[in-house]
N, C-alpha and C positions, 0 to 999 in steps of 0.2 A: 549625643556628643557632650561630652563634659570633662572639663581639665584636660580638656588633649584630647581624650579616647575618641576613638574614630570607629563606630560600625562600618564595613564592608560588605555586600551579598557577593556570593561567589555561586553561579549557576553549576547545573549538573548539565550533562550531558543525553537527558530523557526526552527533549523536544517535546514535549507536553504543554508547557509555557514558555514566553519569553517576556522580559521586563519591558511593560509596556515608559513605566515612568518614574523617576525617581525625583521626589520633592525635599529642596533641603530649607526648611525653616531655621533661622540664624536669630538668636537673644537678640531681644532690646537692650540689651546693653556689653558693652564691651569687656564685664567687668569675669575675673577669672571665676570660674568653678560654675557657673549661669548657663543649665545645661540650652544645648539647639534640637532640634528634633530632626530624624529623617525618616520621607514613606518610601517606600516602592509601593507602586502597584504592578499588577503582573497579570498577564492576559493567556488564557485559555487558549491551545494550538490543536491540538488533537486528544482522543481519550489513553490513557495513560496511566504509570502512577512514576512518578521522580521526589526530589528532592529537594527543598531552599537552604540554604547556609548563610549562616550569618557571621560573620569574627568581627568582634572588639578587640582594636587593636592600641596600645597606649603609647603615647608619645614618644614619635622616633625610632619606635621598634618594630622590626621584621615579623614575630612572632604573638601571634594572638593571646589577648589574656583569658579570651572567652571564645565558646564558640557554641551555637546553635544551632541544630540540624533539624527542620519539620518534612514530615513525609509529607508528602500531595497524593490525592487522586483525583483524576480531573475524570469524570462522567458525559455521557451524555442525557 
């Protein structure tokens, strides 16, 4: 996260995993452009293959500036 921008994960519908946890790490300090971090972890459901999404989204806006799609395949 930086100057605004906001990742989001937006799941698929493969029930293969689901988001066990999302951790938002926030700057020591208040001051603009001082990026924050965020995790998901995400936990194994059945064997499968789906998909994670991610969109960068910038200040106030609907529409994504970015977006990233990784394939999964979860094994046994």
């Amino acid at each position: 996260m930086t100057n605004g921008y906001t990742w989001h994960f937006r799941p698929d519908n493969s029930g293969v995993y689901e988001l066990a946890e999302e951790i938002v790490l926030h700057p020591s300090t208040q001051a603009v452009g001082v990026p924050g971090m965020k995790i998901w972890n995400f936990r194994a459901i059945r064997e499968g293959q789906g998909s994670v999404m991610f969109e960068l989204f910038p200040p106030g806006q609907q529409e994504p500036a970015e977006t990233v799609v990784l394939n999964i395949e979860i094994t046994e």
